[in-house]
C-alpha positions in Angstrom: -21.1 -6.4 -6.0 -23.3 -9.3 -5.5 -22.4 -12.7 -4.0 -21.9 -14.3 -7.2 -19.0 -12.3 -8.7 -17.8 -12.5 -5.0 -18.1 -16.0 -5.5 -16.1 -15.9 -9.0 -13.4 -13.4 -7.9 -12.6 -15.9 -4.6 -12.0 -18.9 -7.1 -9.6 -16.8 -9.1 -7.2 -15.9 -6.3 -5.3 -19.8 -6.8 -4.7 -19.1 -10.3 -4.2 -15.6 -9.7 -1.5 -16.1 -7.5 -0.2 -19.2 -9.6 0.6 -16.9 -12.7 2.2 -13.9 -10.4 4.7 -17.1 -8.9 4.8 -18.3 -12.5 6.0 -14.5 -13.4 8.2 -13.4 -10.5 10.1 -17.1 -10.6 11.2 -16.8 -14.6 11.8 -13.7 -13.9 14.6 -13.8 -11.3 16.0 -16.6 -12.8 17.1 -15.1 -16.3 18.4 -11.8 -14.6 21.8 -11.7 -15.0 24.2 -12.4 -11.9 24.5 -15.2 -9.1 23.4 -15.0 -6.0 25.5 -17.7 -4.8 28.5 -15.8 -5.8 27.1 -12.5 -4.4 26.7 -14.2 -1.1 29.6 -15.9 -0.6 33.4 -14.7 0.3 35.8 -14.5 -2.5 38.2 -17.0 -0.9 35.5 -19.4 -1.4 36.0 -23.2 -3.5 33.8 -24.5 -5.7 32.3 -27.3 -3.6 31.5 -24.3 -1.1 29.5 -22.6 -4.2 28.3 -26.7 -5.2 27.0 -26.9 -1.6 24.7 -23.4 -1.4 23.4 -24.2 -4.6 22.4 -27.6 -3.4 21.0 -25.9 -0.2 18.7 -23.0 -1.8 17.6 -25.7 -4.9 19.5 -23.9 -7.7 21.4 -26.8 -9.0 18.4 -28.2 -10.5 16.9 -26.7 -14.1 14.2 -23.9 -13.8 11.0 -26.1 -14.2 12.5 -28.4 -11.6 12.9 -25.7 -8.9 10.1 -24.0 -9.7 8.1 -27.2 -9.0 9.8 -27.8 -5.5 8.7 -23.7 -5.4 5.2 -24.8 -5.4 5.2 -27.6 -3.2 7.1 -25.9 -0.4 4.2 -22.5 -0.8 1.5 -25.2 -0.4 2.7 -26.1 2.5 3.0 -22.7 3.6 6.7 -22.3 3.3 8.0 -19.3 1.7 11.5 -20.4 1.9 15.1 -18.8 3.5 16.0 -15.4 2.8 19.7 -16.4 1.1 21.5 -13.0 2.8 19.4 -12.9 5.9 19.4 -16.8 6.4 16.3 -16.7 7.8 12.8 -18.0 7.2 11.2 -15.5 4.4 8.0 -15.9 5.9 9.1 -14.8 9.5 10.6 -11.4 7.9 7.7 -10.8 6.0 5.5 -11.1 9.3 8.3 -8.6 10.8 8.2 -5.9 8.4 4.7 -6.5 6.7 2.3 -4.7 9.5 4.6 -1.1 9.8 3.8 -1.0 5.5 0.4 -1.4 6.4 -0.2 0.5 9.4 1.6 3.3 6.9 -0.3 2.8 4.2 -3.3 2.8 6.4 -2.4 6.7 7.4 -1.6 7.6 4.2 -4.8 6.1 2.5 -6.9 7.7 5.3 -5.3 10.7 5.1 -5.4 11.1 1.3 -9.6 10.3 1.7 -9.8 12.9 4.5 -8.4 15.5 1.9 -9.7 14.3 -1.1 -13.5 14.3 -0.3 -13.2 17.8 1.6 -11.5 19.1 -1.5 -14.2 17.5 -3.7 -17.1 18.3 -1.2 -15.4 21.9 -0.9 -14.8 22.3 -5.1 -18.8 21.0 -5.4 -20.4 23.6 -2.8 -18.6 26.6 -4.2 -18.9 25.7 -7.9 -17.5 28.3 -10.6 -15.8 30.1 -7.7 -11.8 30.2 -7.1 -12.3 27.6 -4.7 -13.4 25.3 -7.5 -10.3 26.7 -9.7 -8.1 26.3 -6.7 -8.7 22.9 -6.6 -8.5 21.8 -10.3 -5.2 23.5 -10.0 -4.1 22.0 -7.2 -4.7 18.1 -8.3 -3.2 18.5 -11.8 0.1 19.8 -10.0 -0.4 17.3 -7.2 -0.8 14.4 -9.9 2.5 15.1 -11.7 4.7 14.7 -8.6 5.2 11.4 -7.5 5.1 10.3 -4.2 8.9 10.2 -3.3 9.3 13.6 -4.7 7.0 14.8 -2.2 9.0 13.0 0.5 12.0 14.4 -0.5 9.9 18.0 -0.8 9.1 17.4 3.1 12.2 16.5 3.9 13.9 20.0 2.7 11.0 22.3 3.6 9.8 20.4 6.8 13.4 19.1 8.4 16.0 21.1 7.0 14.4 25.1 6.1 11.6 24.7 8.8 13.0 21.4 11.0 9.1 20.7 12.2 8.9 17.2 11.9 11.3 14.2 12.3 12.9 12.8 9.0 13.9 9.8 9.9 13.7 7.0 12.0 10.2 5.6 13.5 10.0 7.1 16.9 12.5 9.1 19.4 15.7 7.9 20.0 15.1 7.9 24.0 12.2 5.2 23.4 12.3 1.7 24.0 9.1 -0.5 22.9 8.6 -4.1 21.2 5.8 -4.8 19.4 5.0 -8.3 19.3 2.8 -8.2 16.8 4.7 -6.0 14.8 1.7 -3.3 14.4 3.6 -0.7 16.7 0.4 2.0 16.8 -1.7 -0.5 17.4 0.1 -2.4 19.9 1.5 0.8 21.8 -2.0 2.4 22.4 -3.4 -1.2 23.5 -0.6 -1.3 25.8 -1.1 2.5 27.5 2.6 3.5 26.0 0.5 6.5 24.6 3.9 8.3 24.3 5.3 6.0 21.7 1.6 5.7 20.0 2.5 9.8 19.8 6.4 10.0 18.7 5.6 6.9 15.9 2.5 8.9 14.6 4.7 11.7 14.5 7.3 10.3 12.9 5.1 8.9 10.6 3.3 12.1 9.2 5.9 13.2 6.6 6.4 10.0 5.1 2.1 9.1 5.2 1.3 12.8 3.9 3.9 12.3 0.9 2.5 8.8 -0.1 -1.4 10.7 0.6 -0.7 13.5 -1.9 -1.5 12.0 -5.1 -3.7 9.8 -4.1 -5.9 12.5 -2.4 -5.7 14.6 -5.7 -6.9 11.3 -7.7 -9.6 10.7 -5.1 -10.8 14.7 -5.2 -10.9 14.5 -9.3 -12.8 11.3 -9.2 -15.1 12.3 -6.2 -16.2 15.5 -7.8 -17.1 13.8 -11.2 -19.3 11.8 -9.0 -20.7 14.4 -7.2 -21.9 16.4 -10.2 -23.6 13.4 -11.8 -25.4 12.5 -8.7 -26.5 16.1 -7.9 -28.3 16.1 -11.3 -30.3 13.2 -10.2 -34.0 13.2 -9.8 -34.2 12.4 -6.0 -32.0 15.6 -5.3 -34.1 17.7 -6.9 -36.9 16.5 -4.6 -34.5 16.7 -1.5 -33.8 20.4 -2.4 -37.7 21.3 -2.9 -38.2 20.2 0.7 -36.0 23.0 1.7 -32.4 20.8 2.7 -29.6 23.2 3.3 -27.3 22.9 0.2 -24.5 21.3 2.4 -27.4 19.3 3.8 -28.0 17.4 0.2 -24.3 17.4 -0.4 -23.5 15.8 2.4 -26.5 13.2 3.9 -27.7 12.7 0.5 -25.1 12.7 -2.8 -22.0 11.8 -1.1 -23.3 8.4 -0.3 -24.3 7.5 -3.6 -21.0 9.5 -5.6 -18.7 7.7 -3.1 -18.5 4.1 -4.6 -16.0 5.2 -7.6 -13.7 7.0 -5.5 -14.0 4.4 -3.0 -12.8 1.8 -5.3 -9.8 3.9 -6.7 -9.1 4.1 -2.8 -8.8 0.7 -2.2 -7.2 -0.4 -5.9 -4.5 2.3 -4.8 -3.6 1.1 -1.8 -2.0 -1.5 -3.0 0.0 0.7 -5.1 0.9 3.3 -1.6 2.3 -0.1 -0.7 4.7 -0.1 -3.7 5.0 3.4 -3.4 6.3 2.5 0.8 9.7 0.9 -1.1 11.1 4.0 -2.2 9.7 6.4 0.9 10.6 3.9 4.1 14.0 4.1 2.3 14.1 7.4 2.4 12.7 7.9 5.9 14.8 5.5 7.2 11.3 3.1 8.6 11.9 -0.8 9.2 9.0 -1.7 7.1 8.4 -4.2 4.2 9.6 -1.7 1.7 12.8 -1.0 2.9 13.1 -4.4 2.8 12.6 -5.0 -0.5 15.4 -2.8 -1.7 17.9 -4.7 0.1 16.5 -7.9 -1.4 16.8 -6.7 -5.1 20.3 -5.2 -4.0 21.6 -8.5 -2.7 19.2 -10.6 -5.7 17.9 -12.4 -2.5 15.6 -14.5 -4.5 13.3 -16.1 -1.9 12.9 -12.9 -0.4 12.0 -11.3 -3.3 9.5 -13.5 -4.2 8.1 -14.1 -0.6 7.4 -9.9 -0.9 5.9 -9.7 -4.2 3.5 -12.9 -3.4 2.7 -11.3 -0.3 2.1 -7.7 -2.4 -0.4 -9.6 -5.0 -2.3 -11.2 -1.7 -2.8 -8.2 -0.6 -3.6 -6.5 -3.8 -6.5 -9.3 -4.0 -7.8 -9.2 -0.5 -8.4 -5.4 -0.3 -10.3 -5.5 -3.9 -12.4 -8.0 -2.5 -12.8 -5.8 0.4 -13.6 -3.0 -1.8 -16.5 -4.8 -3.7 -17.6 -5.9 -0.5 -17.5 -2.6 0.8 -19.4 -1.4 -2.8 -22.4 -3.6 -2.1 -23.2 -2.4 1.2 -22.9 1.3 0.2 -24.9 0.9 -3.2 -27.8 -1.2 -2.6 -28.3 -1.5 -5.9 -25.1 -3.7 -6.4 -26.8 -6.3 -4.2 -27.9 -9.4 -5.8 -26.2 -9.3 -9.2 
């Protein structure tokens, strides 16, 4: 992708952002139900119900607050979570880096299985390898991802109790993470057994988030790999006697990459989603879990603090991607 629809994607991210506020704002505001009232205790008076109003700006009509919205996120200020009454932007930076340090496993693991499937399906082509692995991604592909938690869960914890189910590392540990990014932090700080018990721990819940991606990355992968292989510059490779897993590897993968790449990145913002439903499940203190106890309680700061959050990081990572794009495929460069 060159510079200049770098350029143009960078100067779409205000108004990007502006509509997904716009969106989000409406939208919590004509659901049915009070927050107020949710929140509060039921021996409370009206002027207790008159004063939180005041205090979280919903005494004021929609276009009014949602002006006020804007001027506080300019500044940088996300607002107070109403049940947690605490700043939204100080739980998001709590929860956020867990979602993405699993998201980060999950997309790496799904790439790790995807291209070996793909690479595996291409080298043994019209063989049951290749039949195993169509088979395998269309069945893959109609499960979704919290299915396949809740598969691990009964095969890998309750028939074959392998793996831990819940929680995010032993009982017996104690560790802070200042940062937030336990795996990160952990191995920087030498506590190399919680870097292993939180990897472990994480497994299940990253390899049932992987799954589908990996079976959309093998599909797109190996559509790639036979429209590269039939390329001219192949041929030539394999005249000058490269091993066939030789050209597959050094010299279509690079080039067949870029598409399954980009679905990759594109879905990792979705294995974020997908976190909401699978920390829940697992029982993980991450942004996800988060989330559902927002909607639960109609936290409406909080709720819109995580989705703003989930559309920044949708548009960072796809301007990662492009970037990413260019330097792989020089023929993306300048355009």
């Amino acid at each position: 992708m060159g510079s200049l629809v770098l350029l143009r994607r960078l100067l779409l991210v205000v108004p990007t952002l502006f509509g997904v506020a716009l969106v989000v704002f409406v939208l919590m505001r004509v659901v049915p139900g009070d927050p107020i009232s949710m929140m509060i205790g039921p021996g409370a008076t009206a002027q207790d119900i008159a004063t939180l109003r005041s205090l979280y700006g919903l005494d004021h009509d929609i276009a009014t607050q949602f002006v006020y919205y804007l001027s506080d996120l300019a500044g940088g200020d996300f607002g107070v979570s109403i049940s947690r009454k605490q700043s939204v932007a100080e739980l998001i930076a709590q929860r956020l880096p867990l979602t993405l340090e699993l998201s980060t496993i999950a997309t790496l693991l799904a790439l790790a299985m995807g291209v070996g499937a793909a690479l595996a399906a291409t080298h043994w082509r019209d063989r049951w390898i290749e039949r195993s692995v169509d088979a395998a991604t269309g069945a893959i592909t109609a499960i979704p991802d919290f299915l396949w938690g809740l598969l691990g869960i009964l095969l890998f914890g309750v028939l074959l109790p392998l793996l831990p189910v819940f929680g995010l590392m032993d009982s017996d540990l104690r560790f802070e993470a200042t940062s937030g990014f336990v795996i990160g932090e952990s191995l920087l700080r030498g506590r190399l057994d919680v870097f292993a018990s939180v990897l472990w721990h994480l497994l299940l819940p990253a390899a049932a988030l992987a799954l589908p991606l990996a079976a959309m990355v093998a599909r797109v992968l190996k559509a790639s790999l036979t429209e590269v292989l039939a390329q001219d510059y192949i041929l030539v490779a394999r005249v000058k006697g490269f091993s066939p897993w030789r050209v597959l590897w050094r010299e279509a993968l690079r080039n067949a990459l870029s598409p399954a790449l980009t679905l990759a990145g594109v879905q990792f913002t979705f294995l974020i989603g997908g976190t909401v439903l699978i920390e829940k499940l697992f029982g993980l203190p991450g942004l996800g879990n988060m989330a559902i106890d927002a909607v639960t309680s109609r936290d409406l700061p909080l709720i819109q603090g995580i989705v703003l959050t989930f559309a920044l990081i949708f548009i960072a990572v796809n301007l990662l991607v492009d970037a990413l794009n260019s330097s792989l495929n020089p023929r993306l460069r300048g355009h």
